[in-house]
C-alpha positions as CSV (number, residue, x, y, z in Angstrom):
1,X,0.0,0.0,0.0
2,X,1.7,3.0,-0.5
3,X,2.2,5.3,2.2
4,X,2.2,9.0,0.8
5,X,2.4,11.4,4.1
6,X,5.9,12.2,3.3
7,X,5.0,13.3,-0.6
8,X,2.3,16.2,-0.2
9,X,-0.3,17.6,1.5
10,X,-2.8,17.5,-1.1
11,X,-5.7,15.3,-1.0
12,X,-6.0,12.1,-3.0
13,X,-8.9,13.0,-5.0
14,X,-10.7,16.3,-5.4
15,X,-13.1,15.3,-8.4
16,X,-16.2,15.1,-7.4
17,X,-16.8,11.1,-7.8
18,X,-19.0,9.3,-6.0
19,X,-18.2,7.5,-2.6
20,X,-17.6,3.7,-2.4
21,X,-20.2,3.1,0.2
22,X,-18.9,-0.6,0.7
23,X,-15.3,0.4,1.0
24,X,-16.1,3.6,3.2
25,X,-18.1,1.1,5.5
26,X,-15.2,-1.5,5.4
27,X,-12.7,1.2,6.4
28,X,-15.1,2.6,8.9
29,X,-14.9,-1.0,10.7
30,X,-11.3,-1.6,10.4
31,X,-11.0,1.9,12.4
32,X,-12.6,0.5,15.1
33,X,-9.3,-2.3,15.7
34,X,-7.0,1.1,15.7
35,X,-6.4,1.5,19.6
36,X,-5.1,4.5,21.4
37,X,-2.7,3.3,23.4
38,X,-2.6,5.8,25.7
39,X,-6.3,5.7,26.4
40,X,-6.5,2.2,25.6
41,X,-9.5,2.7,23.6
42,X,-10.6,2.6,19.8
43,X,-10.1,5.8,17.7
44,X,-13.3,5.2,16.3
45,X,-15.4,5.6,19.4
46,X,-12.8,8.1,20.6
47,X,-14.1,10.0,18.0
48,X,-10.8,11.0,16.8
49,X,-11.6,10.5,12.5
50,X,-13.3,13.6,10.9
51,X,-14.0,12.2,7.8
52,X,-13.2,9.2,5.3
53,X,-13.2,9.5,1.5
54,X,-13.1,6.2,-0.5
55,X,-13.2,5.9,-3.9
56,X,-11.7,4.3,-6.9
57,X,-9.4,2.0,-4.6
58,X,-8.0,5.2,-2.7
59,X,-9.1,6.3,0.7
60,X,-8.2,10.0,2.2
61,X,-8.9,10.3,6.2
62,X,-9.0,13.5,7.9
63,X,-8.2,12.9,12.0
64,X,-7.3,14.3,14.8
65,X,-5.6,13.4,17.6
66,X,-6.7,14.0,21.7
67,X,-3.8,16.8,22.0
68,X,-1.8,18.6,19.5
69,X,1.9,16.7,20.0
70,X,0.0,14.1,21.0
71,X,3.1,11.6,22.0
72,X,1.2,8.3,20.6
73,X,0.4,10.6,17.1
74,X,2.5,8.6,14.7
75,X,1.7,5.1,17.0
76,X,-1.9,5.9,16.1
77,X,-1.2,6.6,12.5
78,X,0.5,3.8,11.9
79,X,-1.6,1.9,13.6
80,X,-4.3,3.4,11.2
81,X,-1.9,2.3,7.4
82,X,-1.4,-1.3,8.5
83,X,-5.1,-2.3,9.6
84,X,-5.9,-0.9,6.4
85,X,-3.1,-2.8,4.3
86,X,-5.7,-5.7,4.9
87,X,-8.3,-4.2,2.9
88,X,-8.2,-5.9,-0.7
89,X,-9.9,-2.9,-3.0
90,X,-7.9,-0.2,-1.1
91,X,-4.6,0.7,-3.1
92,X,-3.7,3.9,-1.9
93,X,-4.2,5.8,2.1
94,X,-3.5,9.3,2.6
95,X,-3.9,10.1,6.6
96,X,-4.3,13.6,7.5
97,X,-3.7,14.6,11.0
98,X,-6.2,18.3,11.5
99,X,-6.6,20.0,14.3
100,X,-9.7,22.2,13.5
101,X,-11.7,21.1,14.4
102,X,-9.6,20.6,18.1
103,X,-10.9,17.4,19.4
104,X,-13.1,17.4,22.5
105,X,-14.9,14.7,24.5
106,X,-18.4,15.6,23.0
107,X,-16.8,14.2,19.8
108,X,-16.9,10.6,21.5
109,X,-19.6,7.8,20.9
110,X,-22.1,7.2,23.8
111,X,-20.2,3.8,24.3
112,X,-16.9,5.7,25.0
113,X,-18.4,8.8,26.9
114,X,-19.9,6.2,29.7
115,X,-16.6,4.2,29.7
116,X,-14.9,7.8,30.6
117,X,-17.6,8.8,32.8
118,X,-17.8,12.0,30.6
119,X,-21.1,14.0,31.1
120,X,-23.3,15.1,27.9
């Protein structure tokens, strides 16, 4: 799979082509095996990835992490190319780390904010 977050900044794709629900869904559910290891929790629930695009065998995610220099950052994104190397129509991964919008504990699932004890 190749790796391009040392090439550029620019996204994979900016036609506007439609979205490969089935891939975007099988992305989506690999996420959720992508554990913070610092919170020992999914980045998924943690609600830590913005937005997937998936298309055409490519797949661009915007994420964030809990804390800008985040120590387990490039753990997390690593962690977030190899589950995805499994996934047979995916060619191509472009992970983009974003902090705006910054990250707060709203942005967690229901599952995650009662694990945390965090109040809605």
């Amino acid at each position: 799979m190749n790796n391009p977050l040392n090439e550029t900044n620019e996204p994979l794709n900016e036609t506007n082509e439609p979205l490969n629900e089935a891939l975007n869904n099988e992305i989506i559910q690999a996420l959720y095996d992508v554990i913070d290891p610092e919170l020992g929790y999914n980045i998924m629930d943690l609600g830590l990835i913005y937005e997937i695009y998936a298309g055409k065998g490519q797949a661009n995610i915007n994420m964030s992490m809990t804390t800008p220099g985040c120590p387990a950052q490039d753990y997390i994104v690593s962690g977030v190319y190899q589950r995805l190397e499994s996934i047979p129509d995916l060619n191509t991964v472009k992970v983009n780390v974003v902090w705006d919008p910054p990250w707060h504990p709203g942005l967690m699932s229901p599952k995650a904010k009662i694990h945390f004890g965090v109040e809605e």
